[in-house]
Backbone as CSV, one residue per row, in Angstrom:
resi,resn,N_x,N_y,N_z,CA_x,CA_y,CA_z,C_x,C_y,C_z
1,UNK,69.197,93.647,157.120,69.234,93.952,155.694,67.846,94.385,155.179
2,UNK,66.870,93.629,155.535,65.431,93.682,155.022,65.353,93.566,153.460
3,UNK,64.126,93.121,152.968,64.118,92.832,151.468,62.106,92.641,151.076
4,UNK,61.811,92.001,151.958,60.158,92.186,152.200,59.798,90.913,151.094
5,UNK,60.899,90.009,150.593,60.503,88.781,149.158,58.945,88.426,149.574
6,UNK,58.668,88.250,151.406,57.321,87.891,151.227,56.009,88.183,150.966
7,UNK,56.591,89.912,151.212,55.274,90.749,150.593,55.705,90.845,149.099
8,UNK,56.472,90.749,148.985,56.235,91.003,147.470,56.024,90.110,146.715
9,UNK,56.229,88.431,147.071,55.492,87.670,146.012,54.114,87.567,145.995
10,UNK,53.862,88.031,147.310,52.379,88.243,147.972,51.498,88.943,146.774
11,UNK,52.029,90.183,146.571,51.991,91.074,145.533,51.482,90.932,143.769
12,UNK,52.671,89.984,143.805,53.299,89.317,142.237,51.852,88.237,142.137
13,UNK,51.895,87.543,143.078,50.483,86.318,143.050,48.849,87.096,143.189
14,UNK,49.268,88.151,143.872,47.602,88.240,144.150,47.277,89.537,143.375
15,UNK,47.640,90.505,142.454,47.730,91.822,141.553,47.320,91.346,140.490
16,UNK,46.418,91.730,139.487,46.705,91.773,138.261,47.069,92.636,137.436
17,UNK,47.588,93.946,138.738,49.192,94.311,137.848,49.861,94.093,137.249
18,UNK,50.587,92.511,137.943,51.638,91.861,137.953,51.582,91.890,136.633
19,UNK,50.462,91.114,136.087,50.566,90.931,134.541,51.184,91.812,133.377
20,UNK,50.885,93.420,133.828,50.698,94.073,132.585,52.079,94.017,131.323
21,UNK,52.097,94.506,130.424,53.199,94.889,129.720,53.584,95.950,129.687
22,UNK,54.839,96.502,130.445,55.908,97.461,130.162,55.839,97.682,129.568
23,UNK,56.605,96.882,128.676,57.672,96.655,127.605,57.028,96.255,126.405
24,UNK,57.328,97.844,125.129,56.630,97.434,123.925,57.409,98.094,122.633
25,UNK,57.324,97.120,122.077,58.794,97.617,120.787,57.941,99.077,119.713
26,UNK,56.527,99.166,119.924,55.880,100.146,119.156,55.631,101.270,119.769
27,UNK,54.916,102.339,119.282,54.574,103.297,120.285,53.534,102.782,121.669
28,UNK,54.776,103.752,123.103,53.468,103.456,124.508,52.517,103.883,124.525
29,UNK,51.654,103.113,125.044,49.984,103.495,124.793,49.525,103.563,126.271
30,UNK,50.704,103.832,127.668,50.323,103.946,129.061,51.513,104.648,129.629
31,UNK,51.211,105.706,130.710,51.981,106.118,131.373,53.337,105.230,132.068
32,UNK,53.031,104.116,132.467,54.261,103.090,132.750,54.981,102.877,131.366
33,UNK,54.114,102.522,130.321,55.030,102.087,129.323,55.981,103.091,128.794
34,UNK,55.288,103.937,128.779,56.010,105.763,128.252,57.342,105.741,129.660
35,UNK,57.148,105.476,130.367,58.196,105.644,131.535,59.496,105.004,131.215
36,UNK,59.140,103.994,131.104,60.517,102.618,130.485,60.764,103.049,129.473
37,UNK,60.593,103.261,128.363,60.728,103.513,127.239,61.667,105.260,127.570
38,UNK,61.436,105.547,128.253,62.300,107.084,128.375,63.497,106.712,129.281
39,UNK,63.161,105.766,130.427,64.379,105.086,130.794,65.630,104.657,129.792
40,UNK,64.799,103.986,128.512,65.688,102.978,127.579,66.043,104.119,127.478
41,UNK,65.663,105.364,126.675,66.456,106.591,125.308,67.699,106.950,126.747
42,UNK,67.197,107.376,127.959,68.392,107.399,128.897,69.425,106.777,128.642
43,UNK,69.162,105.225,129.183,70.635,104.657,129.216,71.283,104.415,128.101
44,UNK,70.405,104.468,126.763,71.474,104.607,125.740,71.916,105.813,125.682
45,UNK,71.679,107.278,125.931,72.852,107.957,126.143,73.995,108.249,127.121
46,UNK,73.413,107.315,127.830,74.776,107.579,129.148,75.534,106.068,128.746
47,UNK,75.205,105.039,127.627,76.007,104.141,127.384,77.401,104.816,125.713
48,UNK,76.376,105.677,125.276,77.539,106.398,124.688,78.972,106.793,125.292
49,UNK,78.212,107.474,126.415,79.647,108.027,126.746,81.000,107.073,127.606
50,UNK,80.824,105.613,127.181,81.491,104.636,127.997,81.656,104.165,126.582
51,UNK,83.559,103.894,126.367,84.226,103.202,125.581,83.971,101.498,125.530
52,UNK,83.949,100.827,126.345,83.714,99.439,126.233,82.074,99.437,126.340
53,UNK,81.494,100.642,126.154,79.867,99.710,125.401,80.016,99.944,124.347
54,UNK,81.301,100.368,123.637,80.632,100.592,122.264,81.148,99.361,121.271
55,UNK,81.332,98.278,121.958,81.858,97.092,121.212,80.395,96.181,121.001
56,UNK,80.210,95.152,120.007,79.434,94.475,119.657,78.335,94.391,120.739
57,UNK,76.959,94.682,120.537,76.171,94.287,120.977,76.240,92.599,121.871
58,UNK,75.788,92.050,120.669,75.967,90.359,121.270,76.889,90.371,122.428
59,UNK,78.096,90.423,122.191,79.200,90.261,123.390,79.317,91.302,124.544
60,UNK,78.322,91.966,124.550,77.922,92.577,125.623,76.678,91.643,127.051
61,UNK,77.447,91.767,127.811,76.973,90.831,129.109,75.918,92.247,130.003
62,UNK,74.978,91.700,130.066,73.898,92.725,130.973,73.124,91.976,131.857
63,UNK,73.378,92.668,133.172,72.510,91.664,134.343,71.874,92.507,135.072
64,UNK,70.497,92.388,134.942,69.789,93.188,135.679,69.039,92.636,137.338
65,UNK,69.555,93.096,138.210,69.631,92.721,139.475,67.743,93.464,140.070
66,UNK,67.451,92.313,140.445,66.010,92.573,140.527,65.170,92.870,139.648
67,UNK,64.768,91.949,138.940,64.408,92.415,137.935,62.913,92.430,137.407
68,UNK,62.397,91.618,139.096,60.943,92.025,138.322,60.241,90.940,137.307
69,UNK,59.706,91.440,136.578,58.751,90.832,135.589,59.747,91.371,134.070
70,UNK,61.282,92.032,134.588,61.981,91.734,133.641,61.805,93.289,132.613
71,UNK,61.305,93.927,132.638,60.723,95.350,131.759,61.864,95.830,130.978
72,UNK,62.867,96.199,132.030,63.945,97.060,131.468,65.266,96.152,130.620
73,UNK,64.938,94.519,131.124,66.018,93.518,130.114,65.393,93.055,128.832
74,UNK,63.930,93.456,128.953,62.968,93.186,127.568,63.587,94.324,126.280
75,UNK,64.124,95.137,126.975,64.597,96.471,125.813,65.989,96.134,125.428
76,UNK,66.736,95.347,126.165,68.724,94.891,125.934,68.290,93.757,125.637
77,UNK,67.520,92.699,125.442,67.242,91.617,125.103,66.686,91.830,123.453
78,UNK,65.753,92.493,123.142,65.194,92.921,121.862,66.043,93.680,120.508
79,UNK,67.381,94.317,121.334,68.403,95.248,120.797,69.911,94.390,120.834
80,UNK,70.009,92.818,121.215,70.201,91.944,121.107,71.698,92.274,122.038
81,UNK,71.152,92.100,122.892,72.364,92.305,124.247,72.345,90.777,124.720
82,UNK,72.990,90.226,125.227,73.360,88.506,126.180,72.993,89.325,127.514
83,UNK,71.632,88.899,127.847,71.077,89.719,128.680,70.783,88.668,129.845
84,UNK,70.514,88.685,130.616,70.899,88.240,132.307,69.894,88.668,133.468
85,UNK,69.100,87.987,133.888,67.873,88.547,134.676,67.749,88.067,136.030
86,UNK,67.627,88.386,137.089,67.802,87.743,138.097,67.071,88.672,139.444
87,UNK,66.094,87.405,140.021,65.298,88.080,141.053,65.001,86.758,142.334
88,UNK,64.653,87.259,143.461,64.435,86.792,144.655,63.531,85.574,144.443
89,UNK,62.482,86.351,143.844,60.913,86.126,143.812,60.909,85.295,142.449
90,UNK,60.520,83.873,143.400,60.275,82.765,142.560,58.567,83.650,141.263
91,UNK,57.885,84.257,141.784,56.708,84.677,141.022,57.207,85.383,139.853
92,UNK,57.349,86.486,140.554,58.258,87.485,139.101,59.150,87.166,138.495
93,UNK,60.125,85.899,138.683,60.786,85.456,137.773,59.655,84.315,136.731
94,UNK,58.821,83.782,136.988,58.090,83.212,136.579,57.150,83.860,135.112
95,UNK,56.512,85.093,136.157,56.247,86.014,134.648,57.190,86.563,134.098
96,UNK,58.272,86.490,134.420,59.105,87.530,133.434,59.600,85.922,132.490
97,UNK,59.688,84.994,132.563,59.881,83.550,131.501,58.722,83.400,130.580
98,UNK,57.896,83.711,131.360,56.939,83.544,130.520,56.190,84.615,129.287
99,UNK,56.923,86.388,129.675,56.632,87.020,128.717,57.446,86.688,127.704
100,UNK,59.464,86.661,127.695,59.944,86.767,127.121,59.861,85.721,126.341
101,UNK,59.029,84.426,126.447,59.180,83.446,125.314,57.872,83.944,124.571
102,UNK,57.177,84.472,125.042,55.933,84.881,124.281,56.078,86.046,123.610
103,UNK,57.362,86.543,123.789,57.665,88.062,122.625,58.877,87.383,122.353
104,UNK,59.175,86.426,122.144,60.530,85.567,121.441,61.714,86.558,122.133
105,UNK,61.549,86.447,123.026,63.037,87.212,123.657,63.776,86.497,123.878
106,UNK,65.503,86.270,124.217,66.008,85.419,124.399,66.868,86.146,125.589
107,UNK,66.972,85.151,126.814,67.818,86.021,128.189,67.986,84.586,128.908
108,UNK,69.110,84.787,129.915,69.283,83.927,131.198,68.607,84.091,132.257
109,UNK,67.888,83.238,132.388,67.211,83.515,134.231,67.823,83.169,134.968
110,UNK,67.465,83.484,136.406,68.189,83.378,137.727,67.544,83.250,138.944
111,UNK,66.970,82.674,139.526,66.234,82.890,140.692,67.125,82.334,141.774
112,UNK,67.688,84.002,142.300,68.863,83.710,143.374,68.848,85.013,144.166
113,UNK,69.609,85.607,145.299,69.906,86.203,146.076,70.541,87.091,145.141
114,UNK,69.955,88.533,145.831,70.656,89.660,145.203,71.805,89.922,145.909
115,UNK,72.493,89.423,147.516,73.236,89.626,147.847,74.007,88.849,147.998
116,UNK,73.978,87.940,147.377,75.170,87.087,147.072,74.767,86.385,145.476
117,UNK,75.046,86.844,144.974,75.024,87.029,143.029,75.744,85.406,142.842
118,UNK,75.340,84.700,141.932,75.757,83.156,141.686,76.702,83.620,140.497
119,UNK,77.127,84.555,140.258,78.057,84.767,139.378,80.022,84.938,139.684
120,UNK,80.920,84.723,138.947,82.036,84.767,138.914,82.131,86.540,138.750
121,UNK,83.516,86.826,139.490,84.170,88.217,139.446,84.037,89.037,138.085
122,UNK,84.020,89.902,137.612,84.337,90.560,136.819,83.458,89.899,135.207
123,UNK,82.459,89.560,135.218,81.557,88.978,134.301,80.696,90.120,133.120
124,UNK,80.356,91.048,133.965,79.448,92.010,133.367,80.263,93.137,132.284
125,UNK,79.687,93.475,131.582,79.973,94.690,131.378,78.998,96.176,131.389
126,UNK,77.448,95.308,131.314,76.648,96.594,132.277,75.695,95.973,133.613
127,UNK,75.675,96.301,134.921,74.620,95.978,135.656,73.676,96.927,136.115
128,UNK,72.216,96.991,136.125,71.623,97.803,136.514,70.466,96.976,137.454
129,UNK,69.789,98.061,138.469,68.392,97.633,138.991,67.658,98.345,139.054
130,UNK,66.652,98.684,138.998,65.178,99.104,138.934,64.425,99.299,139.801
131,UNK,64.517,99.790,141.187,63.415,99.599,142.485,63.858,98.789,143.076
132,UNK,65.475,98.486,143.200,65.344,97.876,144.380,66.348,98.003,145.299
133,UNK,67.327,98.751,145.572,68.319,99.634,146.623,67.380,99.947,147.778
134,UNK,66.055,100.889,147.479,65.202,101.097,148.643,64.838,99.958,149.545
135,UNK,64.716,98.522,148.881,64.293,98.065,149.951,65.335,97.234,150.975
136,UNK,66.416,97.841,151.265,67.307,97.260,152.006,67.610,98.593,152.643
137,UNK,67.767,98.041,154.457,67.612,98.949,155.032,69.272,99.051,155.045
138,UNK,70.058,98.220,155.089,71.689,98.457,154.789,71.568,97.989,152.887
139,UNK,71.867,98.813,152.017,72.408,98.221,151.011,73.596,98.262,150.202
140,UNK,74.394,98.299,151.306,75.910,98.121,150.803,76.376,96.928,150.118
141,UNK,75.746,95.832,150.749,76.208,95.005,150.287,75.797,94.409,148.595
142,UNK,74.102,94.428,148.664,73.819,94.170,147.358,74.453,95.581,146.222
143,UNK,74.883,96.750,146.684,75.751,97.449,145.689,77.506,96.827,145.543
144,UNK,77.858,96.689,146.497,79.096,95.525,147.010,79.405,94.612,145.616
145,UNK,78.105,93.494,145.436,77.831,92.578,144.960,77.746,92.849,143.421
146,UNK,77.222,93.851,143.231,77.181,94.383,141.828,78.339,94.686,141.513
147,UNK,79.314,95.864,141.921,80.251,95.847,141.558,81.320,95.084,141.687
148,UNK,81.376,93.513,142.379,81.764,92.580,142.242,81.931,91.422,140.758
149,UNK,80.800,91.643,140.492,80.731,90.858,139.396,80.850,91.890,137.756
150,UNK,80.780,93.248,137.936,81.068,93.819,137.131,82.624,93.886,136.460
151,UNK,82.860,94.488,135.297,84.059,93.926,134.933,84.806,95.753,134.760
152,UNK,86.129,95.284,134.833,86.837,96.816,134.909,86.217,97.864,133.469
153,UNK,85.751,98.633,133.679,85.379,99.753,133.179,84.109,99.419,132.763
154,UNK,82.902,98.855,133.134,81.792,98.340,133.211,81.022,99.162,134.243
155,UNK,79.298,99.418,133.338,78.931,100.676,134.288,77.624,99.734,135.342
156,UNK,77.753,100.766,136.390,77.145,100.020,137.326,75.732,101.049,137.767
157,UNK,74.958,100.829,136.946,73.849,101.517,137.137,72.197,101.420,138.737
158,UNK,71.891,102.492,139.718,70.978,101.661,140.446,69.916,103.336,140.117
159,UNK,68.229,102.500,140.144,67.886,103.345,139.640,66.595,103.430,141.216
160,UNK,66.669,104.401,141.668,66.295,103.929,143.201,65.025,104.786,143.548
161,UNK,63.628,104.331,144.179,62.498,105.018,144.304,62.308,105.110,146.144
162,UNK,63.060,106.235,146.532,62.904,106.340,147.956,61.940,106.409,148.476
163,UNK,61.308,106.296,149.604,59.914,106.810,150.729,59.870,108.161,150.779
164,UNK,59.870,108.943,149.934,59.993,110.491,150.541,59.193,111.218,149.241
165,UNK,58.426,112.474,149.363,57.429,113.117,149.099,58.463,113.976,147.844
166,UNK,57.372,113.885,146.805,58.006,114.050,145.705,57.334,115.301,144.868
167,UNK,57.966,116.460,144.874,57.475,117.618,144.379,56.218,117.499,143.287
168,UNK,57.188,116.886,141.882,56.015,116.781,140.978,54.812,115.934,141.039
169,UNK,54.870,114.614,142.222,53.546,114.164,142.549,52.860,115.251,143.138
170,UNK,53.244,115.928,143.994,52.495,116.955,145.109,51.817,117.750,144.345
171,UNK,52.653,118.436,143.181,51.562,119.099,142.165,50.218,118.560,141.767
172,UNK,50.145,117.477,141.382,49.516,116.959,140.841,48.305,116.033,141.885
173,UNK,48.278,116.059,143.062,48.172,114.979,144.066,46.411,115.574,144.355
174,UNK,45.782,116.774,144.211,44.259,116.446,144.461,43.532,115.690,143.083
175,UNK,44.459,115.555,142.088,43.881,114.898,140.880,43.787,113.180,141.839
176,UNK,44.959,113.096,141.769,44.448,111.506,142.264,43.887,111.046,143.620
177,UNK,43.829,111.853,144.391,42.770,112.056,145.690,40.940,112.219,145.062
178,UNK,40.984,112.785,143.917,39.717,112.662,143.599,39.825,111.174,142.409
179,UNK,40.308,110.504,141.790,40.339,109.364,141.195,40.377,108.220,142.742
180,UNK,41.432,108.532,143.128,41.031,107.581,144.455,39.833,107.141,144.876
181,UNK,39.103,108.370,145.122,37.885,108.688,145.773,36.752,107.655,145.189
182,UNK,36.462,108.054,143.854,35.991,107.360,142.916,35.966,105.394,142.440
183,UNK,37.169,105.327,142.544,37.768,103.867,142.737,37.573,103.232,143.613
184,UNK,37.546,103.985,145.019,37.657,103.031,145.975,35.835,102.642,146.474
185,UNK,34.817,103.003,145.955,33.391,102.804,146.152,32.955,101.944,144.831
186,UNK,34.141,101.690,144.082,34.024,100.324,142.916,34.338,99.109,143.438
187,UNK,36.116,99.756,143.830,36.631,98.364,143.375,36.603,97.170,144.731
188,UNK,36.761,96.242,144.370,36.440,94.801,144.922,37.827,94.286,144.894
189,UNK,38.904,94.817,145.218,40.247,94.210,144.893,40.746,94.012,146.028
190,UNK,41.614,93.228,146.350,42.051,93.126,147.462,43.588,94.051,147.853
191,UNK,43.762,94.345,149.129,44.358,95.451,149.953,46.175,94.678,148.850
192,UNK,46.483,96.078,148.612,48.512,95.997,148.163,48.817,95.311,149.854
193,UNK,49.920,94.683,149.452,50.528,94.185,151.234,51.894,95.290,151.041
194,UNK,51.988,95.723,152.076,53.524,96.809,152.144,54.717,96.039,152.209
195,UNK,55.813,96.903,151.132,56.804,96.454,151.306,57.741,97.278,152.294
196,UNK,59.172,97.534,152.752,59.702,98.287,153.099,60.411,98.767,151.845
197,UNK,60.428,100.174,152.217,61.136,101.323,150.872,61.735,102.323,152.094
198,UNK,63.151,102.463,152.125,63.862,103.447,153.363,63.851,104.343,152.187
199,UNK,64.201,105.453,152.665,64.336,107.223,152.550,65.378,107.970,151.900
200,UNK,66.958,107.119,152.103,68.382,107.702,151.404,68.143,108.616,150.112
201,UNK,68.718,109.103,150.374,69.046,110.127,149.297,69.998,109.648,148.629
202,UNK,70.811,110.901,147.749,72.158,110.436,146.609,73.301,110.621,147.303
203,UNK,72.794,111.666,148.420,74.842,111.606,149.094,74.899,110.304,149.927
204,UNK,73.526,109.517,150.317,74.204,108.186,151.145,74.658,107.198,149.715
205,UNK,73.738,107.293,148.827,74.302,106.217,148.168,75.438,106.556,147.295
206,UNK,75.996,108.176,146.910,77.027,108.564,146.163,78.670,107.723,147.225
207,UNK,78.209,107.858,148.729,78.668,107.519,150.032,79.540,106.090,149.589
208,UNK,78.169,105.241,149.424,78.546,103.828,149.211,79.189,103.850,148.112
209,UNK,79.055,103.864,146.863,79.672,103.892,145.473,81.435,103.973,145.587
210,UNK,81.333,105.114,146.260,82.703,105.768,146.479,83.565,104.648,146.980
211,UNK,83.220,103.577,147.971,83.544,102.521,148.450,84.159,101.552,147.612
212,UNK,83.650,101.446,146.247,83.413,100.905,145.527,84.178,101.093,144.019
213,UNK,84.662,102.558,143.877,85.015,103.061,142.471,85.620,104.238,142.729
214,UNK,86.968,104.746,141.924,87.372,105.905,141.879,86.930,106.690,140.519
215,UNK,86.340,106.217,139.823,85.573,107.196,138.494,84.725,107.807,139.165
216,UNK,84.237,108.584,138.370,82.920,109.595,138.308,81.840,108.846,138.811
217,UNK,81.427,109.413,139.558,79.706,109.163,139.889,78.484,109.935,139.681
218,UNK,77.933,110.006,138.735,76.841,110.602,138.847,75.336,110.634,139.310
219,UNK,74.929,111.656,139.599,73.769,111.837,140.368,72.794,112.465,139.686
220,UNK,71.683,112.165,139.991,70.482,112.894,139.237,69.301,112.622,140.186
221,UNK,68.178,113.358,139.783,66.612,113.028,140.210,66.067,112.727,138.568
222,UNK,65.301,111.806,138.419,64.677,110.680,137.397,63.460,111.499,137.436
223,UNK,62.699,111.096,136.182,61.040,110.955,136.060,60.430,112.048,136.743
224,UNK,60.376,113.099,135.988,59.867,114.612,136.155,58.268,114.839,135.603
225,UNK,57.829,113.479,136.121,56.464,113.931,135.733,55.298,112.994,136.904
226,UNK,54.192,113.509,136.701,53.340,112.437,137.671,52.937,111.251,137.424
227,UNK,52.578,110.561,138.546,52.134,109.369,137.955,50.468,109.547,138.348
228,UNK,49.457,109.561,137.437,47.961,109.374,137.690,47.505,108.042,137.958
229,UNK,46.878,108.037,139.318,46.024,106.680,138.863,45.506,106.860,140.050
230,UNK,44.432,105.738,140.868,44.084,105.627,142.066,44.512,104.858,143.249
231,UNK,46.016,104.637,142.516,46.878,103.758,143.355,48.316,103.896,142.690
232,UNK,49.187,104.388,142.762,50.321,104.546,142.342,51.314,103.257,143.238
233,UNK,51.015,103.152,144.233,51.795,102.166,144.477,52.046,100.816,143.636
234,UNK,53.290,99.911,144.207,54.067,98.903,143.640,52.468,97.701,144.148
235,UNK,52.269,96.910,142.905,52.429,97.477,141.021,51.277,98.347,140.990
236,UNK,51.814,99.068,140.107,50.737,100.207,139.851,49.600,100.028,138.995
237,UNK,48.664,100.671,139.688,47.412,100.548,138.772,46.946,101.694,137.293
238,UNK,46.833,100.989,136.692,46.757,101.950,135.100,44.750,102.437,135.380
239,UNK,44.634,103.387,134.185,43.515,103.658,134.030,42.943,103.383,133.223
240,UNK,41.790,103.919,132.395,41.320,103.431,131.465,42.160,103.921,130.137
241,UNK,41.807,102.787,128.891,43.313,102.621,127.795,42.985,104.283,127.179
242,UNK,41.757,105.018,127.071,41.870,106.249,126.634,42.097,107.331,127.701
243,UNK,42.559,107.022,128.436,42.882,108.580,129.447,44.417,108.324,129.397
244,UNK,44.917,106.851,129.124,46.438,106.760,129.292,46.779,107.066,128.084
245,UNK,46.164,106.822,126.973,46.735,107.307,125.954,47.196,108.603,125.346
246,UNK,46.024,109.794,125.599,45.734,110.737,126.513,46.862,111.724,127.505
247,UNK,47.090,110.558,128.559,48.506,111.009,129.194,49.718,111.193,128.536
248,UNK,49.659,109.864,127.833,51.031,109.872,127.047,51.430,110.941,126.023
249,UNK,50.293,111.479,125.888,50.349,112.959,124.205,50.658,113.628,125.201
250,UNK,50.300,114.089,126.512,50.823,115.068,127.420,52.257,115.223,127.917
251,UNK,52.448,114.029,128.260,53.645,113.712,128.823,54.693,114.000,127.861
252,UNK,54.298,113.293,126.763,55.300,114.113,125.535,55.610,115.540,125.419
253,UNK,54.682,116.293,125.036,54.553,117.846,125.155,55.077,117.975,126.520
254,UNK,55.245,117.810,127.644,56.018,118.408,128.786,57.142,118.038,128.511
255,UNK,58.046,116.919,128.475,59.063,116.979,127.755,60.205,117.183,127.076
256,UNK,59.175,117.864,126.024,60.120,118.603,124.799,60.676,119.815,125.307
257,UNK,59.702,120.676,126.567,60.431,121.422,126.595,61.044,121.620,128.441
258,UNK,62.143,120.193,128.557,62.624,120.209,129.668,63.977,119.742,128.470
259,UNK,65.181,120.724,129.090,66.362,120.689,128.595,67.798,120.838,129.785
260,UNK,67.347,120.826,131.056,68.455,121.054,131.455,70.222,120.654,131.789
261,UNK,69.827,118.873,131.377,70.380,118.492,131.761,70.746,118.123,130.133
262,UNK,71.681,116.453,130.270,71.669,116.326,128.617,70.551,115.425,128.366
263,UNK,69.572,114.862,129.077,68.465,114.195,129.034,67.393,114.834,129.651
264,UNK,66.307,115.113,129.014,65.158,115.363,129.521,64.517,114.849,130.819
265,UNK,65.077,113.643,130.687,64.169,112.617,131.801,65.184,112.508,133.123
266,UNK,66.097,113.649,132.759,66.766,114.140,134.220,66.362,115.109,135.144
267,UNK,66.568,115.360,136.430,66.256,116.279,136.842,66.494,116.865,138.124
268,UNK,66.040,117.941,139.329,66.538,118.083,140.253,66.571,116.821,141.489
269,UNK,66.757,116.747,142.597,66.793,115.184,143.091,65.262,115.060,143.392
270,UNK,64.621,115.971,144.322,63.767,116.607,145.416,62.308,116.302,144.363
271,UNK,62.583,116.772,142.759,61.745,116.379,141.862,61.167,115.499,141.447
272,UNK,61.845,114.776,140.887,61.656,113.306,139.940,60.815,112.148,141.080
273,UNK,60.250,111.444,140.540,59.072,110.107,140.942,60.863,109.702,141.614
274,UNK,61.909,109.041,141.346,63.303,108.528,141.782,64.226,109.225,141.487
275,UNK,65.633,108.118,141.789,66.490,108.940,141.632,67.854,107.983,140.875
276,UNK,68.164,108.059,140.090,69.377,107.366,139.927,71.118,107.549,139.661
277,UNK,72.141,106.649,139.874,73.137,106.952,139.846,74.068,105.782,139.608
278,UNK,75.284,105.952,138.871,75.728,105.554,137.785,77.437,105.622,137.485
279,UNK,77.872,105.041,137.715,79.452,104.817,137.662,79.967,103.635,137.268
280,UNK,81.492,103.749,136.628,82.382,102.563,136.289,83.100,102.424,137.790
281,UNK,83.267,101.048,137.240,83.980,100.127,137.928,85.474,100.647,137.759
């Protein structure tokens, strides 16, 4: 199966990544935060087009499977969803308790197995994850598992960052070869530990889904823009607060004028930083 929990609490304990904030109810003032925040305007339009999200907030059940330090349940938690968080990693569940009482969020924690979910059949009515399909070298089962506990016509969202070379970084890639450069005759930090991240594309995982659901599946390539820094890897390192701020006026202006899809922050697969995909139960 593979899952790497030990490099990655490794990660979660020894980064002061780990710390940062995503997740911010005002304008983003960092390329990560600007990222999530274009995620959120996403899934609220692909939650339009699904009849049972459009019933009461509150009584809407959301479980976000890997969840990290929690980023993307900080936005269904704030917009007052019965929101549901659940990760491997005793660490990152740790900071993610500890932001949400400190931004008065209110959610369920979970520190349990993504492939075998402590939940009853048909519970959800949205599940999503964030980075973490790649790291299972079979992940049938933790998609299995999701749509297990999802409930009939409940969308089953995975938002997935493969090992494979990504056009719009490549554009952009002697910029951060020379920030690299620079950074690495500073900093005093100690070495990221590797996780495993496999390679699949959308027809293996459109593959699995199918297993899973006779609705629509959709496919896309995500996040059509670069990421700057001198370390892009998991967790990523930010720059200084005026060059990100900086980014973010840019990132906007590129943007506005990407229309192809019905979201901006869609795009070809081969393109986007990931890739995600999205079907009822």
């Amino acid at each position: 199966m593979k899952g790497d929990i030990e490099n990655f609490n490794k990660n979660w304990k020894s980064r002061t990544e780990a710390v940062y904030s995503h997740w911010t109810r005002v304008k983003p003032v960092n390329q990560i935060q600007f990222a999530f925040r274009q995620h959120w305007k996403l899934f609220k339009q692909i939650f339009k087009r699904y009849p049972l999200l459009k019933k009461s907030k509150k009584s809407t059940k959301v479980l976000e499977v890997g969840c990290g330090r929690g980023t993307m349940s900080a936005y269904f938690a704030d917009n007052n969803y019965d929101t549901y968080l659940l990760d491997k990693s005793k660490k990152a569940m740790e900071l993610a308790k500890k932001y949400f009482k400190k931004n008065n969020l209110k959610a369920n924690f979970y520190t349990d197995d993504c492939l075998k979910l402590p939940f009853e059949n048909n519970k959800f009515d949205i599940i999503f994850s964030i980075g973490l399909m790649e790291h299972f070298k079979n992940p049938e089962k933790a998609i299995s598992e999701k749509f297990r506990v999802l409930k009939k016509g409940g969308i089953n969202i995975s938002y997935i960052v493969p090992n494979k070379k990504v056009k719009v970084q490549e554009e952009y890639h002697w910029i951060n070869e020379i920030i690299h450069s620079y950074y690495a005759k500073k900093s005093t930090k100690t070495s990221k530990f590797k996780v495993y991240r496999s390679n699949y594309n959308l027809k293996f995982y459109k593959k699995l889904y199918k297993k899973f659901t006779k609705s629509k599946i959709n496919c896309y390539g995500i996040y059509p823009l670069p990421m700057i820094s001198h370390s892009i890897d998991f967790p990523f390192s930010l720059m200084n607060d005026k060059i990100e701020k900086d980014l973010v006026l840019k990132f906007e202006k590129i943007l506005t004028h990407k229309y192809k899809n019905f979201s901006s922050w869609l795009c070809d697969e081969d393109y986007g930083q990931a890739i995600i995909i999205w079907a009822t139960k």
